[in-house]
N, C-alpha and C positions, 0 to 999 in steps of 0.2 A: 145935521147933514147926513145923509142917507149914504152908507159903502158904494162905492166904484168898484166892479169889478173891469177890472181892464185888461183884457184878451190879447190888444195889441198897446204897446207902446205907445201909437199913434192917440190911442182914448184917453190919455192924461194928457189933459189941456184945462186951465193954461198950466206954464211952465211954473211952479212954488219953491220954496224950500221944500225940503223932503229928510226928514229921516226914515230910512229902508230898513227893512228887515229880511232875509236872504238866508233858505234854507228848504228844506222839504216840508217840516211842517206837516207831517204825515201822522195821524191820530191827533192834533193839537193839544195834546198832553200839561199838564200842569206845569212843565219846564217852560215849553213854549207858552203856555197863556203868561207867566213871570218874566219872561224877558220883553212880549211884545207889551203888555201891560207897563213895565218901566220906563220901556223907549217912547211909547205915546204916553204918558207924564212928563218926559224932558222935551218931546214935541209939541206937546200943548204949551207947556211955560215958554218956549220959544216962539212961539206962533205960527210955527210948522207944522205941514202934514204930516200924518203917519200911514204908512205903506207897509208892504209883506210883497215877495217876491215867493212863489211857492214852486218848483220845479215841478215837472209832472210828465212823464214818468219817472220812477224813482231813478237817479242817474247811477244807482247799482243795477236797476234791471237791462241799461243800457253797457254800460262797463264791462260788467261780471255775466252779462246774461242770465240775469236773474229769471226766476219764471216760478209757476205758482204761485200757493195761496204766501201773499208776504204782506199787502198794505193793511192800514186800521182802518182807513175809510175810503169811501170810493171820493173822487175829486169831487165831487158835487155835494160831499155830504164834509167834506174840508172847508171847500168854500164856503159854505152856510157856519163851521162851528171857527171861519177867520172873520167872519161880519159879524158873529155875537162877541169877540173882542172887544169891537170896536172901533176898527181901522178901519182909516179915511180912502184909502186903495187898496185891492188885491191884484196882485197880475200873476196870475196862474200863467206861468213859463216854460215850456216846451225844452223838457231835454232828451234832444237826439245826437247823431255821433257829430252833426256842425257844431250842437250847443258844445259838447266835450271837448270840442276842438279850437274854440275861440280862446285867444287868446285871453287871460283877463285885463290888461287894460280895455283892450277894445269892448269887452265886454259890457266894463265898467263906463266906459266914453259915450258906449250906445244908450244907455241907462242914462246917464249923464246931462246927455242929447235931449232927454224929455221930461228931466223930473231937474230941480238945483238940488242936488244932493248935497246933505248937510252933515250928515253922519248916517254910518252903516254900522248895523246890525248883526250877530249871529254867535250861536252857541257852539261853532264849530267852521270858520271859512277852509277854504277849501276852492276856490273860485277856479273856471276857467281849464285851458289845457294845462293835463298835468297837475292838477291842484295846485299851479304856480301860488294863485292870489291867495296866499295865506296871509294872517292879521298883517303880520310886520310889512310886507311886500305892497297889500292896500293902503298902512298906514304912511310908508314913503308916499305912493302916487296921488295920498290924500294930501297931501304937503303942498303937489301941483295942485289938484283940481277943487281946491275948498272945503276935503270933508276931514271927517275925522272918522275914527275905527275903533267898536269897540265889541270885543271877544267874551262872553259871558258865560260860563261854564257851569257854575253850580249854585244859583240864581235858586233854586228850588230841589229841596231836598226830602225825601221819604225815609225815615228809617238810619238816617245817617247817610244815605246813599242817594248820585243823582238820579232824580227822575229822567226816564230817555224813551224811544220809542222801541230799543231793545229791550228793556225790563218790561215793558208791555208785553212784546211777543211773547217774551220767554214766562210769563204768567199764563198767558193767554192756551203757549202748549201745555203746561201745566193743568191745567183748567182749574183757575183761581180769578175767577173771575170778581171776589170780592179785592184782592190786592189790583187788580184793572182800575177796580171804581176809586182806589185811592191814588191812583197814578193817573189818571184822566181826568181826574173830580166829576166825573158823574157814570154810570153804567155805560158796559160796552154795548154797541149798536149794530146788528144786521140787519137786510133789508132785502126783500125779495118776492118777485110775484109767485104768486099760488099758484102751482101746477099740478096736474091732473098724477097723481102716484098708483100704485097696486090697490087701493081704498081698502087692505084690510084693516085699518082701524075700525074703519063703521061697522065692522063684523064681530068684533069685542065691543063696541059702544062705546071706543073711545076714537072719535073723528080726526083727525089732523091735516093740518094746514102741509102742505109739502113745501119749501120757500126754495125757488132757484135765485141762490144766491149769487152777486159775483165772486166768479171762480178766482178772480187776485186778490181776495180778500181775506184775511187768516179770519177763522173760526177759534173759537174754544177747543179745547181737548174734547173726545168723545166720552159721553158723559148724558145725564137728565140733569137739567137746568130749573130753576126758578126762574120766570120769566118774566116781563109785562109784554105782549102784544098791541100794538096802534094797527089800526085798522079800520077804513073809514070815519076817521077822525076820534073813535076811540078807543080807550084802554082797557085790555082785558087781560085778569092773572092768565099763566098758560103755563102748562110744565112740556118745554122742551127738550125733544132728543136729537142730538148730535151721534152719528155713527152710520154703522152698515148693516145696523140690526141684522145679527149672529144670529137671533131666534128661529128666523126666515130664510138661513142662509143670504142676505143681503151680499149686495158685492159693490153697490157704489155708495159713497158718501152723500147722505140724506140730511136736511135740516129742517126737523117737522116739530110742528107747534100744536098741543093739544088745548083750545081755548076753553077755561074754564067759563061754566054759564053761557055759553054761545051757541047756538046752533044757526046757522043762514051758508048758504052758498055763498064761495066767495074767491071759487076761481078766474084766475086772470088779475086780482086786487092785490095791489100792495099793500103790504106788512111790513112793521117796523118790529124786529124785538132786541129789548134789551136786557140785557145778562145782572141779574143781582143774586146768586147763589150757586152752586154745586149741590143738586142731591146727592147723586153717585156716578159715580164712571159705569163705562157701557158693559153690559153684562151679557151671559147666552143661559137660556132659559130650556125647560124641558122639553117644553110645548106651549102652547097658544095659553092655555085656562095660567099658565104658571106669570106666561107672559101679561095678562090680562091680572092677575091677581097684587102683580108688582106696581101696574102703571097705576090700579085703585092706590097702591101704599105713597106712589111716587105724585101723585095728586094731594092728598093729603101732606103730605111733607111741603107739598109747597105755598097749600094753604095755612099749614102754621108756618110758616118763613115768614110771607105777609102778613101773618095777622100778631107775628114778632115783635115788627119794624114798629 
């Protein structure tokens, strides 16, 4: 049976047992693949579905007024890595200041209302106004409404330490994008169309992809990357730079992909790249010929990176 994504409530029919899962789920990280992974094996042997409740937007960017670059993946690129799971539901959840405000039973009642909830899930509750609906306070109201509650913490471990969506980040500034691919289990992901830049690349004869990324999306540290590019269905090495290229006096934050063996036009195309290395952090050069004589070195670095693996 092929994922539901369910938008609304209303699109979970008919009414089943359910065990939920209930969180942000933001970069679906190897913590969350470990816990949603466990709950659909106790839902299978029960004969229950398995669900994911994903909030969206992050209910700190609503709280706190979060803003800038802060998620791993845009919602569309979450939804896609909650169906390679394998859960029988997603309902990407709307959190605005009503969501923040509801109380959670009601919360919980509404949910209730459309699914037989059997048991809930989560690496962290925190439910409703006020984060009343913590474990204990769901596990009483599961006593009335037939479920049971269960709090999973350190389900998945790296290092000795939890996997979480903040050790992502905080790699991510770093720019360690080889510690990402162990805490994600597979390389970090940007995504963006090709837009028209200053074209001096083509002026040293090394061409680059410009990507307007989404702006809420954290990047890498700035830096030149080891890359793979997807690109009309396919892969190509690419050594990327993250920065404001100093050489140029740059002054906004650029994410250009130099595709190795490629040449074709390919503005307005979506690009996929994914992060498996660090050459070096972003650098300021003499001039152009010094600029051009690094990105030669910084190409070859990336072609023995791959030709490593």
């Amino acid at each position: 049976m092929s994922t539901i994504i369910a938008n609304q409530l209303a699109d979970i029919s008919p009414r089943r047992p359910t065990y939920l899962a209930i969180g942000v789920f933001d970069g679906v990280h190897l913590g969350h693949q470990a816990l949603l992974k466990r709950m659909m094996g106790e839902a299978q042997a029960a004969g229950a579905q398995a669900a994911a409740l994903t909030f969206f937007p992050h209910p700190q960017a609503v709280i706190r007024g979060l803003s800038g670059r802060f998620y791993l993946s845009t919602l569309e690129e979450r939804l896609a890595l909650l169906t390679a799971v394998g859960l029988d539901i997603i309902i990407p959840y709307t959190f605005n200041k009503q969501t923040r405000n509801t109380r959670a039973a009601t919360f919980i009642d509404n949910l209730h209302s459309h699914m037989e909830l059997k048991q809930l899930w989560s690496g962290d509750f925190g439910i409703g106004y006020q984060r009343e609906g913590t474990a204990v306070y769901l596990a009483e109201l599961g006593q009335t409404r037939g479920f049971t509650v269960h709090e999973v913490r350190n389900l998945h471990l790296l290092d000795g330490e939890r996997v979480s969506s903040t050790r992502v980040r905080h790699a991510l500034a770093q720019g360690d994008v080889a510690q990402v691919t162990a805490l994600l289990g597979r390389p970090y992901q940007v995504t963006g169309i090709v837009e028209h830049g200053d074209q001096r690349g083509r002026t040293i004869n090394f061409p680059t992809a410009n990507l307007a990324v989404w702006d809420e999306q954290l990047i890498p540290a700035h830096g030149v990357y080891a890359t793979r590019a997807t690109v009309r269905g396919q892969t190509y090495l690419a050594a990327t730079n993250i920065g404001v290229r100093p050489t140029v006096d740059g002054q906004n934050l650029r994410v250009e992909a130099h595709l190795l063996d490629f040449d074709a036009g390919i503005y307005g195309e979506r690009v996929s790249l994914s992060f498996h290395g660090r050459v070096r952090p972003e650098q300021k050069f003499s001039g152009l010929d010094a600029l051009k004589a690094q990105i030669t070195a910084d190409v070859t670095a990336v072609r023995h990176f791959f030709s490593e693996k």
